[in-house]
C-alpha positions, 0 to 999 in steps of 0.5 A, a space after each residue: 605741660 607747655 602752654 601751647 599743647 593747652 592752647 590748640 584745639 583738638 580735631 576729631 576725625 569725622 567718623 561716617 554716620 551709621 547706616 550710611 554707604 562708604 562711597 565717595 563724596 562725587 556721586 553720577 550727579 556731578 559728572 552728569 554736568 559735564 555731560 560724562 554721564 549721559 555720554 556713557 549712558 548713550 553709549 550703553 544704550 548703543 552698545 545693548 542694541 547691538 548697533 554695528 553699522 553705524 549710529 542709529 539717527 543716520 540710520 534713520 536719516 537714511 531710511 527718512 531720505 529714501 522715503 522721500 525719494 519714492 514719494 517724489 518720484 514722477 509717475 510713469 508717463 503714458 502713452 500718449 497718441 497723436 494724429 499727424 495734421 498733415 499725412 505725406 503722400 505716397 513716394 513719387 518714382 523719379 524717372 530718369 529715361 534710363 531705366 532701360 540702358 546699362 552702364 558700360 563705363 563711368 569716371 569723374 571729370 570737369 567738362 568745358 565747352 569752347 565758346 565761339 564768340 569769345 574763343 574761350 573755353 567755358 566749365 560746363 560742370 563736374 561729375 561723372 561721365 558714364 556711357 550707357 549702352 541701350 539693352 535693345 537697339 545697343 547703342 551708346 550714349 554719353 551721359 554727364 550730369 553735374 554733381 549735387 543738382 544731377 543737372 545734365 550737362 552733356 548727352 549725345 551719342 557718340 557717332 562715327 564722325 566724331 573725333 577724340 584728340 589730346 589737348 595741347 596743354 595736358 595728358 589727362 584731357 581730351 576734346 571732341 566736335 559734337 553734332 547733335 548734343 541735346 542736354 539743353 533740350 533742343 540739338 546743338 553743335 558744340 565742342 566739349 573737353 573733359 579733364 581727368 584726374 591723371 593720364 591713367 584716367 584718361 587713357 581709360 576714357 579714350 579706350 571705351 569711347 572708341 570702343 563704343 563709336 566702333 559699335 555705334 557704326 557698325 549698329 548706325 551702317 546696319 540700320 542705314 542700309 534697312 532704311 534705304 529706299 527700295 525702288 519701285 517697279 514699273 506698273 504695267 499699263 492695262 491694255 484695253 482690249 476692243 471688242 471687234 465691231 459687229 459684222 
């Protein structure tokens, strides 16, 4: 025999003690520090409660969040009644003294009126321009009034002496010489002239003006000849009769 086979050491191979489990040296332990084990055992824990929506903290979490959502909800206000401080009195009718007149024609126009002094013509306002014809007597009357505030800006009848002619300047406009215009209150002469939004318009006015004039002077000659004075007859004088002297 060599020196070297004397010399080196034998190994004897390790034999597991009696009694003892034939499994590997690594045990559930090791794994446990890196965190395999309690993920699996987690995941079991999941598995065997048969969890299918989800995990089960948002499950709580959720169930945690509507909780407080009832509880923080307000409650249902009441009702609650108040007195009113100041009570508003009763609607006022406003009378406009044409009540017992119908309208036979209405149009918007622009209303001027000449001014003498200054031989200019003046706006009077903008609005509609209706005739009303009286449900009684029958008479027609032109009203104007302006828009917005309702001021009256023409209202007088429209007489037999009056006469509506073109303006020089335009085929949508017409004037007329009043007698006896009382929007302003008292009765006043003035010449006024309106202007249309075209010729149509204005032919439309012209044809119920003279319509209603041609009534108004059969209806103002009717009633002038009732007015008319009747003469007086002579009363007779009472003769006195004497009585004959006594005999």
């Amino acid at each position: 025999m060599s020196t070297t086979e004397n010399t080196e050491p034998k190994v004897e191979e390790t034999k597991p003690a009696e009694g003892s489990d034939s499994k590997p040296l690594a045990s559930s332990s090791v794994f446990s520090m890196f965190g395999g084990g309690a993920k699996k055992e987690k995941k079991d824990d999941d598995e065997d409660r048969g969890d299918n929506s989800g995990s089960a903290k948002a499950q709580r979490d959720a169930a945690a969040a509507a909780k407080g959502d009832e509880e923080e909800a307000p409650p249902e206000s009441e009702d609650v009644h108040f007195e009113p401080v100041v009570k508003l009195t009763e609607q006022v009718e406003t009378v406009t003294h044409e009540e017992s007149e119908e309208q036979v024609f209405n149009m918007r126009c622009k209303m001027f009126k000449f001014v003498q002094e200054t031989r200019e013509w003046k706006e009077r306002g903008t609005g509609p321009l209706r005739l009303l014809k009286h449900k009684e007597n029958g008479k027609t009357r032109l009203v104007m009034r302006r828009d917005k505030t309702l001021k009256v800006c023409a209202n007088h009848y429209i007489t037999p002496d009056m006469t509506i002619a073109p303006m020089s300047t335009s085929d949508r406009a017409w004037l007329w010489n009043v007698a006896a215009d009382v929007s302003e209150g008292e009765p006043e002469a003035i010449t006024v002239s309106v202007r249309l939004a075209n010729a149509e318009n204005a032919n439309l006015l012209k044809e119920a003006w003279l319509k209603a004039q041609k009534e108004n002077e059969d209806l103002f000659s009717a009633e002038g000849k009732n007015e008319e004075p009747k003469e007086e007859e002579p009363k007779a004088e009472e003769e006195k009769k004497e009585e004959p002297a006594a005999a």
